[in-house]
PDB file of N, CA, C and O in Angstrom:
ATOM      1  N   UNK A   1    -130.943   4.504 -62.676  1.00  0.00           N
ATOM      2  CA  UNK A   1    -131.913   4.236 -61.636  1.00  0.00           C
ATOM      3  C   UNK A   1    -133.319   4.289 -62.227  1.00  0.00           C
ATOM      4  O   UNK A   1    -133.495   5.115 -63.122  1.00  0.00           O
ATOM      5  N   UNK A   2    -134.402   3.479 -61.832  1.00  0.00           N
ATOM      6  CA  UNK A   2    -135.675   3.076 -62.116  1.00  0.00           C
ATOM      7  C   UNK A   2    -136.372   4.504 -61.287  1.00  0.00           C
ATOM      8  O   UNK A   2    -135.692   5.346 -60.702  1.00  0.00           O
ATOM      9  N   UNK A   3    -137.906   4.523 -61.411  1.00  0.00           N
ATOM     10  CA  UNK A   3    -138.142   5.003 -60.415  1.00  0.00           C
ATOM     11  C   UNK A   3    -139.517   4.851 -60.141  1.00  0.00           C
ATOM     12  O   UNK A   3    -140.411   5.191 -60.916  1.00  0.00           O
ATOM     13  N   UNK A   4    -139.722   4.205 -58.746  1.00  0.00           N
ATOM     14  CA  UNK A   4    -141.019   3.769 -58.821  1.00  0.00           C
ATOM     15  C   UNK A   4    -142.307   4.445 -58.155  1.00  0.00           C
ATOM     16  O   UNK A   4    -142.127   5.455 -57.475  1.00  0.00           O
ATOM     17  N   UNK A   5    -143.538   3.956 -58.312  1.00  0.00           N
ATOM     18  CA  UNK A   5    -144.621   4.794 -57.588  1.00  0.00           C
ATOM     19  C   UNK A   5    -145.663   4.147 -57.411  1.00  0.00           C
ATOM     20  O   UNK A   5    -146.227   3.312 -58.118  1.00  0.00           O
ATOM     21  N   UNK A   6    -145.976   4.707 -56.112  1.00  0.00           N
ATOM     22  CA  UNK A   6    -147.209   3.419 -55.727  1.00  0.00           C
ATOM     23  C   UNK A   6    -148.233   4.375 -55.312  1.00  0.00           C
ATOM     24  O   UNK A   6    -148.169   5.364 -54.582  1.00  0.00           O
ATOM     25  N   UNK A   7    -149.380   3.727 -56.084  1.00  0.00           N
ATOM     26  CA  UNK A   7    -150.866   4.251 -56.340  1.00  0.00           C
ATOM     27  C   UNK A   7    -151.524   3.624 -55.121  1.00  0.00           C
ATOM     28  O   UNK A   7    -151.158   2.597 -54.550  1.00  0.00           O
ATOM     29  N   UNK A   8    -152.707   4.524 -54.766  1.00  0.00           N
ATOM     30  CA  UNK A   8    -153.993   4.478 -53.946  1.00  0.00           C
ATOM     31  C   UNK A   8    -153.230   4.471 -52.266  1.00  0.00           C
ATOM     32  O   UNK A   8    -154.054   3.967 -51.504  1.00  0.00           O
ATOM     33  N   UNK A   9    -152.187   4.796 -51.650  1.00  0.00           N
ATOM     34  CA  UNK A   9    -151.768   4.555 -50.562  1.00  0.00           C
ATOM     35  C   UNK A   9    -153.060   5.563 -49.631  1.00  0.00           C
ATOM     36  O   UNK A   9    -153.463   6.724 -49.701  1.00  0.00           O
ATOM     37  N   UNK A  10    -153.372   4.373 -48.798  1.00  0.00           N
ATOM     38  CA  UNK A  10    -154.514   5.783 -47.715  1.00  0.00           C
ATOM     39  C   UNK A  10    -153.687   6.796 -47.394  1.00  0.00           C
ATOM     40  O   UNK A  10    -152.474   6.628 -47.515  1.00  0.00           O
ATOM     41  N   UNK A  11    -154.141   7.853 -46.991  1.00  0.00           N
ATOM     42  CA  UNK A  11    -153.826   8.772 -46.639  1.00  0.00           C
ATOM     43  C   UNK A  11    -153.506   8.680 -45.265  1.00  0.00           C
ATOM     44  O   UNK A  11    -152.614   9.465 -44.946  1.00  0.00           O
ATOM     45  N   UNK A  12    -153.896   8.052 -44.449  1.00  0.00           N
ATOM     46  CA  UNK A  12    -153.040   7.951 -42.906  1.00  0.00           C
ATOM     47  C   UNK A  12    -152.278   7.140 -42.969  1.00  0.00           C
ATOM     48  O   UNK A  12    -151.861   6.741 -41.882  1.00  0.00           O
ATOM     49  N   UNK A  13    -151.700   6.477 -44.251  1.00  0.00           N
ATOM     50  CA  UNK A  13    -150.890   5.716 -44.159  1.00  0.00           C
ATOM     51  C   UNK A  13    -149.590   6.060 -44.559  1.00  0.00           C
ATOM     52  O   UNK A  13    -148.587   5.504 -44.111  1.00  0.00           O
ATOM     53  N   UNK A  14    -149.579   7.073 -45.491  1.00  0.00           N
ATOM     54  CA  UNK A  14    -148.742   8.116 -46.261  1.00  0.00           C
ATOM     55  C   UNK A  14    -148.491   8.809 -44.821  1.00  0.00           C
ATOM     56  O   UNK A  14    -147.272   8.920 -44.690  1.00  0.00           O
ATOM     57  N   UNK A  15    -149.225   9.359 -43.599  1.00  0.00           N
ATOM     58  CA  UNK A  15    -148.579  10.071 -42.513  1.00  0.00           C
ATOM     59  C   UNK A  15    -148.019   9.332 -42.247  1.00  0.00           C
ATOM     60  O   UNK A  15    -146.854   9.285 -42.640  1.00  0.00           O
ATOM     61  N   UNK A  16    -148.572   8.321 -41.406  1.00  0.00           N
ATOM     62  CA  UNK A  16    -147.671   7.606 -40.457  1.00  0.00           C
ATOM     63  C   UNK A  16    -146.076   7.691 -41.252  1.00  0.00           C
ATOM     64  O   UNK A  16    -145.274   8.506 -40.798  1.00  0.00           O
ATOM     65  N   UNK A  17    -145.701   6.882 -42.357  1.00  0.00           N
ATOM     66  CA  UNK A  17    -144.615   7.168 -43.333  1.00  0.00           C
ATOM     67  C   UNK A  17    -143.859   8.423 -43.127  1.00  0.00           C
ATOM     68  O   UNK A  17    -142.654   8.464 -42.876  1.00  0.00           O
ATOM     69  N   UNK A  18    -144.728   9.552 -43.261  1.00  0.00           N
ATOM     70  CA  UNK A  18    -143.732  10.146 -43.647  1.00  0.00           C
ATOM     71  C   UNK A  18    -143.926  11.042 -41.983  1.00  0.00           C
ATOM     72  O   UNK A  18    -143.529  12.206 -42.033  1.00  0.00           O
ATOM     73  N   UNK A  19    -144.427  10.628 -40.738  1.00  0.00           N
ATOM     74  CA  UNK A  19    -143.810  11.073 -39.305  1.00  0.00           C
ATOM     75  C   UNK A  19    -142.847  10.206 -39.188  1.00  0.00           C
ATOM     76  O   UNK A  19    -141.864  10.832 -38.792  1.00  0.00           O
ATOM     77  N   UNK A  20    -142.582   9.041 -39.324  1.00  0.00           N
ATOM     78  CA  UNK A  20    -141.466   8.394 -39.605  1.00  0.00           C
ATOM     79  C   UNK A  20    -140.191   8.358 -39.962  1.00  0.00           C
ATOM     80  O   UNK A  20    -139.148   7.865 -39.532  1.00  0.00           O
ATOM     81  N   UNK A  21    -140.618   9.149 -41.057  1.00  0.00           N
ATOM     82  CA  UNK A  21    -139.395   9.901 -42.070  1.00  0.00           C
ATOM     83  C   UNK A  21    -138.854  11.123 -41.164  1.00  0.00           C
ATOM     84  O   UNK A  21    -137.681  11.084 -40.793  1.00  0.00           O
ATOM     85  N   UNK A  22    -139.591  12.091 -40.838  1.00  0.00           N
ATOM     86  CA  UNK A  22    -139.410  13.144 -39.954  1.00  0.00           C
ATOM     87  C   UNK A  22    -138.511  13.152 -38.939  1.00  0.00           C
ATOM     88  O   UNK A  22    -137.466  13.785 -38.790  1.00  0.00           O
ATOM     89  N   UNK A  23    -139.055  12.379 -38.281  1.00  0.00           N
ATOM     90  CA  UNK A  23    -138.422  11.384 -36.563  1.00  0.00           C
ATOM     91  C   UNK A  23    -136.689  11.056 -37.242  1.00  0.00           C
ATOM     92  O   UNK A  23    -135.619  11.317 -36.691  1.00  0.00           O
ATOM     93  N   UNK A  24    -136.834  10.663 -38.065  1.00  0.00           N
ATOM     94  CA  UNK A  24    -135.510  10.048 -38.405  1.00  0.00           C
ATOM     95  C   UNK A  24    -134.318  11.325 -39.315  1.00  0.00           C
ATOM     96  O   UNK A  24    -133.105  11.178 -39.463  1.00  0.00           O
ATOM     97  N   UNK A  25    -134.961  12.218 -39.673  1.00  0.00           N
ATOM     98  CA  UNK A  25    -134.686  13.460 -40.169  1.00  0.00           C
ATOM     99  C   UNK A  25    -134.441  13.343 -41.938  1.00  0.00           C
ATOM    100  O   UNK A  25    -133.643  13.992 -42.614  1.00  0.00           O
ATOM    101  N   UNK A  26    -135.604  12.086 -42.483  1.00  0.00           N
ATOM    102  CA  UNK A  26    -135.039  12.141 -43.678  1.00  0.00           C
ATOM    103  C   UNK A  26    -136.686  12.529 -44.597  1.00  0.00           C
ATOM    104  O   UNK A  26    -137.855  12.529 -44.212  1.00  0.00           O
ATOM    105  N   UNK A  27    -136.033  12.829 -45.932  1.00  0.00           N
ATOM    106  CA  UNK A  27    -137.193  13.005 -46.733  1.00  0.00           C
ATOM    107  C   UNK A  27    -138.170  11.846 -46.481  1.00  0.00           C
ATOM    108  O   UNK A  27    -137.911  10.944 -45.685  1.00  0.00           O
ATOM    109  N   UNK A  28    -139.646  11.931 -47.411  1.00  0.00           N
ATOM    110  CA  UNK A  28    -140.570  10.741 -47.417  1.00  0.00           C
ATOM    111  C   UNK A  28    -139.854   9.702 -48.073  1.00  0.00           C
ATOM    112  O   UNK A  28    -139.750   8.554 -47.642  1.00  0.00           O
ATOM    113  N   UNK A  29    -139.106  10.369 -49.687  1.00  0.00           N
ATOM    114  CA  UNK A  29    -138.755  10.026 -50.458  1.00  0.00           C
ATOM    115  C   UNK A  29    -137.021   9.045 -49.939  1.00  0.00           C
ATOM    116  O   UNK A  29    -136.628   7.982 -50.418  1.00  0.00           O
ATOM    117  N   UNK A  30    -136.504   9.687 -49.121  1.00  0.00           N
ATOM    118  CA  UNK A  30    -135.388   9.177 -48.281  1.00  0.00           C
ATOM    119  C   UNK A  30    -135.846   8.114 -47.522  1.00  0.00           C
ATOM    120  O   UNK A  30    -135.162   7.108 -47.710  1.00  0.00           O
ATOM    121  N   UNK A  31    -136.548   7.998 -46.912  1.00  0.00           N
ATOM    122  CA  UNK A  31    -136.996   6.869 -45.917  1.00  0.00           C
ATOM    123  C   UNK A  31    -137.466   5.893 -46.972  1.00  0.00           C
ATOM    124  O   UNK A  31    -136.743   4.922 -47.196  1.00  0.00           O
ATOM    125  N   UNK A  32    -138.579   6.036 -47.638  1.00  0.00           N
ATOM    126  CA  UNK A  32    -139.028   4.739 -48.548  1.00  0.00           C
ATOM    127  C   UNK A  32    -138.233   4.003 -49.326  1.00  0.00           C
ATOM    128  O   UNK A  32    -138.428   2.804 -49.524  1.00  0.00           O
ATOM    129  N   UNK A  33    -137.014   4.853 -49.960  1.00  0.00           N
ATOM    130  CA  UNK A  33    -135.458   4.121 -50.185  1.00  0.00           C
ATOM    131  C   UNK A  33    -134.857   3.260 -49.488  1.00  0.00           C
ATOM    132  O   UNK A  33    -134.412   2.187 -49.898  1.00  0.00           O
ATOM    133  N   UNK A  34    -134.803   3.785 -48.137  1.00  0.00           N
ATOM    134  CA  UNK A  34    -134.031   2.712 -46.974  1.00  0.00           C
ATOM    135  C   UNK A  34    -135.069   1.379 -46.995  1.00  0.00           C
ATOM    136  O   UNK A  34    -134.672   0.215 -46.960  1.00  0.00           O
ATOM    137  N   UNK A  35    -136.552   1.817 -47.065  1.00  0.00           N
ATOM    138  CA  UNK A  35    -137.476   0.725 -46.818  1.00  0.00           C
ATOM    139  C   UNK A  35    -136.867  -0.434 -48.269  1.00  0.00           C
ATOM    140  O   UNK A  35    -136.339  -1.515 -48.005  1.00  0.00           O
ATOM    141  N   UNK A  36    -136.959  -0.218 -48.922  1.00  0.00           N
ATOM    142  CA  UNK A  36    -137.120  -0.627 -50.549  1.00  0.00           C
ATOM    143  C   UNK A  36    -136.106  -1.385 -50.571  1.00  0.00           C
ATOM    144  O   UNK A  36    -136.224  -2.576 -50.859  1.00  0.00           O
ATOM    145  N   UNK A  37    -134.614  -0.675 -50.187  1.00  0.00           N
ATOM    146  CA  UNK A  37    -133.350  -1.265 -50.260  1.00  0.00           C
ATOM    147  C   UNK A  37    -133.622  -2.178 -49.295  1.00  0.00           C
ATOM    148  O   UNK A  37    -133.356  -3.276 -49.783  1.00  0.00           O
ATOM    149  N   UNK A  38    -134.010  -2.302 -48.190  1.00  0.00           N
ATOM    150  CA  UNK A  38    -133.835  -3.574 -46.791  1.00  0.00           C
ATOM    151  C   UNK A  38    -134.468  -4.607 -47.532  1.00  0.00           C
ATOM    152  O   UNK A  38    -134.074  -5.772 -47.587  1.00  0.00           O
ATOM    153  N   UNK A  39    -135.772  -3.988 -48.275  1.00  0.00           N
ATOM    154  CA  UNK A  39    -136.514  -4.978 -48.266  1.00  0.00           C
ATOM    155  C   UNK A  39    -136.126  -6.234 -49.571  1.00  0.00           C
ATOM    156  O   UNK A  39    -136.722  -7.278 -49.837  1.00  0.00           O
ATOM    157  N   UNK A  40    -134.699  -5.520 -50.295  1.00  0.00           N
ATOM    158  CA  UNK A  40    -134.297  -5.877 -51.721  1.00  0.00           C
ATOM    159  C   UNK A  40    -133.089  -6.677 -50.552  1.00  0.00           C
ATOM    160  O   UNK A  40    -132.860  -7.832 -50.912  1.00  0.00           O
ATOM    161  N   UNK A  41    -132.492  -6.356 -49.556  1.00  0.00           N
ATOM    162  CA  UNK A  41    -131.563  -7.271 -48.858  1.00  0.00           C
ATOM    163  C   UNK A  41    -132.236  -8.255 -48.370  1.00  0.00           C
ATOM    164  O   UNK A  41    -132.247  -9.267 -49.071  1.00  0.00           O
ATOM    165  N   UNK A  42    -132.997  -8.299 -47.059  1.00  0.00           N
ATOM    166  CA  UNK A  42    -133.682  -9.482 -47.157  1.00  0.00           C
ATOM    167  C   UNK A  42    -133.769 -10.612 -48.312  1.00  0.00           C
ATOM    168  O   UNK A  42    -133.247 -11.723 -48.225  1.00  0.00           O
ATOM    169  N   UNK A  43    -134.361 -10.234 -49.173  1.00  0.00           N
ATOM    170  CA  UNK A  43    -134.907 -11.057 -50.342  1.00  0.00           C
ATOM    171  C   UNK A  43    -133.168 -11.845 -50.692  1.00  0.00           C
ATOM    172  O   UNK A  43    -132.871 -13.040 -50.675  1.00  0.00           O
ATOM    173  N   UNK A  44    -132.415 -10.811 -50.944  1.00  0.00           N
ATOM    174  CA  UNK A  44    -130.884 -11.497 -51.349  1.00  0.00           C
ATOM    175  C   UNK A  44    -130.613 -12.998 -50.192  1.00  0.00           C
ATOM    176  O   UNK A  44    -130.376 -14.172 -50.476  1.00  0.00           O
ATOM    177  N   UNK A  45    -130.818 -12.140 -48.519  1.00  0.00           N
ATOM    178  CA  UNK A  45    -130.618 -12.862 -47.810  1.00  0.00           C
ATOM    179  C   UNK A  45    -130.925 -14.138 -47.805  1.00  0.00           C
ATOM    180  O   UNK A  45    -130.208 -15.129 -47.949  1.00  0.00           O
ATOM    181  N   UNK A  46    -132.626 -13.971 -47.536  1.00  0.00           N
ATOM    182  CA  UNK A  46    -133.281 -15.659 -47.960  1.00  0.00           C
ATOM    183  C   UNK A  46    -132.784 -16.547 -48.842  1.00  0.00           C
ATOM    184  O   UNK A  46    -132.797 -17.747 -48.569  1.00  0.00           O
ATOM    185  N   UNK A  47    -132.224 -16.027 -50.150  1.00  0.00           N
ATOM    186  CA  UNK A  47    -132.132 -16.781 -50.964  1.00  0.00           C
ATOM    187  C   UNK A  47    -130.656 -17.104 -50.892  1.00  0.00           C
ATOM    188  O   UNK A  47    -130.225 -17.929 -51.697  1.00  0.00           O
ATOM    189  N   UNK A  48    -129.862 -16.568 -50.049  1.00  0.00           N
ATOM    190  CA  UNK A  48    -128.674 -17.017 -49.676  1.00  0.00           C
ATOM    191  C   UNK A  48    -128.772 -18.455 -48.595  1.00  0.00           C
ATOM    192  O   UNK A  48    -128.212 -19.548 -48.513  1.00  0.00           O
ATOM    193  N   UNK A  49    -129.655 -17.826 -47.987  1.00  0.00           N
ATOM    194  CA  UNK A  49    -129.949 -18.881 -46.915  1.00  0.00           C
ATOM    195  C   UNK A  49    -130.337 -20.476 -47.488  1.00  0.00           C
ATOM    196  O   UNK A  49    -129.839 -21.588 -47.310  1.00  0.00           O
ATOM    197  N   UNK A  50    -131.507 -19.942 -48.273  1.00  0.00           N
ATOM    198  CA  UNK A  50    -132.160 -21.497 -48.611  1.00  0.00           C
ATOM    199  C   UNK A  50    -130.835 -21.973 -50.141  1.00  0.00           C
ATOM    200  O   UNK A  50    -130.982 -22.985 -50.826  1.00  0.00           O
ATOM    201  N   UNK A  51    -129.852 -21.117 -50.306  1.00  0.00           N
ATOM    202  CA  UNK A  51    -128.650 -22.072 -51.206  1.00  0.00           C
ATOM    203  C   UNK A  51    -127.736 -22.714 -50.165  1.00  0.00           C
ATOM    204  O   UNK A  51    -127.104 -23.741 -50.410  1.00  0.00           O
ATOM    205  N   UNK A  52    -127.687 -22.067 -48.982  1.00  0.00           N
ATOM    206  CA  UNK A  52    -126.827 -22.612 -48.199  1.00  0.00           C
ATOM    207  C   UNK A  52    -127.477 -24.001 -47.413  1.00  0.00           C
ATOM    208  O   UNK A  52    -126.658 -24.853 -47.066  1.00  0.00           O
ATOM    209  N   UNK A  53    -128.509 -24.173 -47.211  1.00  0.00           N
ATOM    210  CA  UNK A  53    -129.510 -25.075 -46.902  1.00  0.00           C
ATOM    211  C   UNK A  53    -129.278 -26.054 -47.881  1.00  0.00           C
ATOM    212  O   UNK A  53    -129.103 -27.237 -47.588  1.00  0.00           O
ATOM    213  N   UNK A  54    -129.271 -25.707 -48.806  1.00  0.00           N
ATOM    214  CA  UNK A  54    -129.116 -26.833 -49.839  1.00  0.00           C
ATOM    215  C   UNK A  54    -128.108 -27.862 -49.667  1.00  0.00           C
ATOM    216  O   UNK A  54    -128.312 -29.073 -49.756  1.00  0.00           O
ATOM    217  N   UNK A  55    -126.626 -27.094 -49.327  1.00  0.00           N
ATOM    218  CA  UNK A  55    -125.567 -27.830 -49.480  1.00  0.00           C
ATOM    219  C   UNK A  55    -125.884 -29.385 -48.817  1.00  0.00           C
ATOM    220  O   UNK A  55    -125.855 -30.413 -49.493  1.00  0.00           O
ATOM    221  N   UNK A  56    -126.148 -29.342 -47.558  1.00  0.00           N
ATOM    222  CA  UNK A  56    -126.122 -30.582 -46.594  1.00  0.00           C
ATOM    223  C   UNK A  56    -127.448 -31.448 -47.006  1.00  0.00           C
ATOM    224  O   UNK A  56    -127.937 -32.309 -46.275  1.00  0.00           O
ATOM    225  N   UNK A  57    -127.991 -31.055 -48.389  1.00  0.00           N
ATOM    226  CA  UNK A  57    -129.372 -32.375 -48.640  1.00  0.00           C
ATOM    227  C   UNK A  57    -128.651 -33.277 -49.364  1.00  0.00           C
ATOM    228  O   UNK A  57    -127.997 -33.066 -50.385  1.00  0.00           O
ATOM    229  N   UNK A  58    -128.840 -34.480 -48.660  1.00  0.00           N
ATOM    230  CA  UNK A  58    -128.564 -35.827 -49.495  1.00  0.00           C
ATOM    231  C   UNK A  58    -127.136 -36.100 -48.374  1.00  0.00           C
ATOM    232  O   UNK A  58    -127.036 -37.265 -47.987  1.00  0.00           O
ATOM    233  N   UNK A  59    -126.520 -35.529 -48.076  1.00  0.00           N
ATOM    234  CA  UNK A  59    -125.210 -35.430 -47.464  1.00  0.00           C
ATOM    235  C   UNK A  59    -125.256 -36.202 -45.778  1.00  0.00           C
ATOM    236  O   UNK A  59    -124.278 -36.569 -45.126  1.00  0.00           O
ATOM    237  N   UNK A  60    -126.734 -36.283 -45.382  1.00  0.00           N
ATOM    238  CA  UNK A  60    -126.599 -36.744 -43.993  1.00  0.00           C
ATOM    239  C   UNK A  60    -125.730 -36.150 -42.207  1.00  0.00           C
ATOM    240  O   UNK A  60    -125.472 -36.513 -41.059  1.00  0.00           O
ATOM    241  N   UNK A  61    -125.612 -34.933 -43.264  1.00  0.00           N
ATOM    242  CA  UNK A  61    -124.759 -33.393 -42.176  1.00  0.00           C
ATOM    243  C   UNK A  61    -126.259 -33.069 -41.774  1.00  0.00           C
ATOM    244  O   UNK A  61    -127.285 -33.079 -42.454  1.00  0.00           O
ATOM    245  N   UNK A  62    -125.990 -32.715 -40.145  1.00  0.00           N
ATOM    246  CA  UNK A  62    -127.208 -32.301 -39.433  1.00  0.00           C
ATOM    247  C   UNK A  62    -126.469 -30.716 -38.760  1.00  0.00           C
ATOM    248  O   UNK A  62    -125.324 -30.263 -38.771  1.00  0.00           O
ATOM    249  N   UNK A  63    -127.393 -30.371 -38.378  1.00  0.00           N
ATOM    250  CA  UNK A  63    -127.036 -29.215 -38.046  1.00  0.00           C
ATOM    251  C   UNK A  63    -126.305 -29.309 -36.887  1.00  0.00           C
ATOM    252  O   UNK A  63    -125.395 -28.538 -36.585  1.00  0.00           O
ATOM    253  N   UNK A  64    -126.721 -30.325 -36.173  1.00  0.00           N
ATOM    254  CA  UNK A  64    -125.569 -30.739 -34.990  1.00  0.00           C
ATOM    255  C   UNK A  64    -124.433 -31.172 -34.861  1.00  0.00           C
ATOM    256  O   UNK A  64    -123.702 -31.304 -33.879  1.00  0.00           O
ATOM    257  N   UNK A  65    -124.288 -31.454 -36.221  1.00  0.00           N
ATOM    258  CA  UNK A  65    -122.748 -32.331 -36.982  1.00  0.00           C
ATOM    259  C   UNK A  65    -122.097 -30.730 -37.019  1.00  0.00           C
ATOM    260  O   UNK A  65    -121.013 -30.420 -36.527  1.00  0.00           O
ATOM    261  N   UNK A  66    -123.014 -29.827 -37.709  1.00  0.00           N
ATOM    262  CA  UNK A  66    -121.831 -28.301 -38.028  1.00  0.00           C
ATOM    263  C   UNK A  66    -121.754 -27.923 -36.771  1.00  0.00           C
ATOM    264  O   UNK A  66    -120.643 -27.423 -36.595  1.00  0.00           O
ATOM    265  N   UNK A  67    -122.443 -27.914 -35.721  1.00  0.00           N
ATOM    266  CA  UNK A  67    -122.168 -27.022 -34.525  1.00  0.00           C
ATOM    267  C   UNK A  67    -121.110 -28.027 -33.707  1.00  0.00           C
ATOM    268  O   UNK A  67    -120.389 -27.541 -32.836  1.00  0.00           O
ATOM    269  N   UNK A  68    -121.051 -29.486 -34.038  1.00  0.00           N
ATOM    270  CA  UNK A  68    -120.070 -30.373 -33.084  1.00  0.00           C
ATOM    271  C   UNK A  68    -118.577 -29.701 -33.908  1.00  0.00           C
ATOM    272  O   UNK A  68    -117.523 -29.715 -33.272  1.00  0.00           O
ATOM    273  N   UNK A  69    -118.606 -29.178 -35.225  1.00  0.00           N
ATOM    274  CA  UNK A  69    -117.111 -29.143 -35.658  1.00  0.00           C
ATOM    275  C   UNK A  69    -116.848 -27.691 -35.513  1.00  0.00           C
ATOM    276  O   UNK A  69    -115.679 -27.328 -35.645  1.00  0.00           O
ATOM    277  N   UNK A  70    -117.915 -26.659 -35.218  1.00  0.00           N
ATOM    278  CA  UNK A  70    -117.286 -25.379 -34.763  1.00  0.00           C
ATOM    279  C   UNK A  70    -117.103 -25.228 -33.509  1.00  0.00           C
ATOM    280  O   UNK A  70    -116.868 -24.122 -33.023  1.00  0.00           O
ATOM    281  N   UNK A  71    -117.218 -26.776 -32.521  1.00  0.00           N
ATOM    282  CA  UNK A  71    -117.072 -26.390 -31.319  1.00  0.00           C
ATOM    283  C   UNK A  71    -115.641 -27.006 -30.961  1.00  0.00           C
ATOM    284  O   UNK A  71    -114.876 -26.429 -30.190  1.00  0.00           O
ATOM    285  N   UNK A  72    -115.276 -28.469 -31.703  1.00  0.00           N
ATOM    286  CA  UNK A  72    -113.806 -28.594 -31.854  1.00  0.00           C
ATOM    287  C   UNK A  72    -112.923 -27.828 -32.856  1.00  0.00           C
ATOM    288  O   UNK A  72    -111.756 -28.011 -33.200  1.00  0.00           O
ATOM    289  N   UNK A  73    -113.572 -27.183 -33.110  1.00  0.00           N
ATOM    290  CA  UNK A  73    -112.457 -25.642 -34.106  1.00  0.00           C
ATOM    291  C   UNK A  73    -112.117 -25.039 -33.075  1.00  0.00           C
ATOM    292  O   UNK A  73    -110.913 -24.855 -32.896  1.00  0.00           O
ATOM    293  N   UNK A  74    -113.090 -24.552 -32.091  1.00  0.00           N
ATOM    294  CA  UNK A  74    -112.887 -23.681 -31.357  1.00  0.00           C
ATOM    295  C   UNK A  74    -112.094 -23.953 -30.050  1.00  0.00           C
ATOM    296  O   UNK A  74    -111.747 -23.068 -29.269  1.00  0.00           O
ATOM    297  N   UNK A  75    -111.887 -25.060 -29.927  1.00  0.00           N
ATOM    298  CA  UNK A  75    -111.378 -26.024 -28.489  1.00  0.00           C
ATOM    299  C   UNK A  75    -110.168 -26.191 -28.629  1.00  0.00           C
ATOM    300  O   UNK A  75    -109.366 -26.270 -27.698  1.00  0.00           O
ATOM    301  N   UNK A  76    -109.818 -26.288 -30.224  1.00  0.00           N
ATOM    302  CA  UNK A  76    -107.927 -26.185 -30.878  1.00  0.00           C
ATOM    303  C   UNK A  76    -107.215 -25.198 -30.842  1.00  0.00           C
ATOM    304  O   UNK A  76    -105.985 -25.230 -30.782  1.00  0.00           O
ATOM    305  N   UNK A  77    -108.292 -23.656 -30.895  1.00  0.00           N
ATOM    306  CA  UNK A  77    -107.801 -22.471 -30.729  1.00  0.00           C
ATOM    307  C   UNK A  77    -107.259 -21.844 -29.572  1.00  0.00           C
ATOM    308  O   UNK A  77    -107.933 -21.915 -28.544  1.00  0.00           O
ATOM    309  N   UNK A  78    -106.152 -21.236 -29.541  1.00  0.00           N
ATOM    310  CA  UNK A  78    -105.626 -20.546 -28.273  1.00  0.00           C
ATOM    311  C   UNK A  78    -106.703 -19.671 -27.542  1.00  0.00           C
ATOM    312  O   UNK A  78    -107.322 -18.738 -28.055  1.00  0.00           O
ATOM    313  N   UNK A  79    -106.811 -20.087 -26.376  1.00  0.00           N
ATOM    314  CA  UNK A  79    -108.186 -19.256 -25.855  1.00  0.00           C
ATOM    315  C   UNK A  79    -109.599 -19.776 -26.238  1.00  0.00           C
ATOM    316  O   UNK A  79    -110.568 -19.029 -26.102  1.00  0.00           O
ATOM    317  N   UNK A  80    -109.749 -21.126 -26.748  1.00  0.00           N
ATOM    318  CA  UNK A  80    -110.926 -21.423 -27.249  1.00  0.00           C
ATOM    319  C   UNK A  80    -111.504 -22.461 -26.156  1.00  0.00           C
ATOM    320  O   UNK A  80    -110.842 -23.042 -25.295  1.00  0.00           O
ATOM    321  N   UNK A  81    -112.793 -22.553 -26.373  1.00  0.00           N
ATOM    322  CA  UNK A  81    -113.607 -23.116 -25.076  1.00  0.00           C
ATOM    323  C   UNK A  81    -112.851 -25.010 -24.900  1.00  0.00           C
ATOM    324  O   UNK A  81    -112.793 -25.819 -25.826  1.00  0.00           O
ATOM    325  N   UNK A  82    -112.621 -25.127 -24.195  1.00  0.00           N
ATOM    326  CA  UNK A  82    -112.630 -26.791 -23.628  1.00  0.00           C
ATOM    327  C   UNK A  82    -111.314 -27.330 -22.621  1.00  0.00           C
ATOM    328  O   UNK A  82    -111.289 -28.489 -22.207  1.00  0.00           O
TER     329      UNK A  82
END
C-alpha cells in the first residue's frame, strides 16, 4: 500500500471531514479511504462506460434498437411484459 497526504487543507475543511467521519463512527483516516476508494471506482466506472459506448460507433445500433431487443427478450420470458 502507497500512502498518501495532502498539504494546505483549510482547517474548517479538515472539520467538516472529520465531523463526518465521527457521524459515521469511523477514523479521519477511515473515512478519507472510503472517499479515495469511491472516487478510484467511479473513475473505473466511466471508463467502463465510455468502452461500452464505443461498441455501437460505426454500427448504426441506437440506443432504441438495445431497449427494442430487451423489451422482446423480455416479452419471450415466462412472466415477461407483453
Amino acid at each position: 500500500m502507497v500512502a498518501l497526504q495532502i498539504r494546505d487543507v483549510p482547517e474548517e475543511v479538515r472539520d467538516a471531514l472529520a465531523e463526518r467521519a465521527a457521524q459515521n463512527g469511523q477514523s479521519l483516516q477511515g473515512f478519507l479511504l472510503g472517499v479515495v476508494l469511491r472516487e478510484a471506482s467511479f473513475a473505473q466506472n466511466r471508463n467502463l462506460l465510455r468502452e461500452v459506448a464505443e461498441w455501437t460507433v460505426g454500427t448504426g445500433v441506437t440506443g432504441d434498437d438495445v431497449l427494442a431487443i430487451i423489451d422482446e427478450g423480455r416479452a419471450g420470458r415466462p412472466g415477461g411484459a407483453g
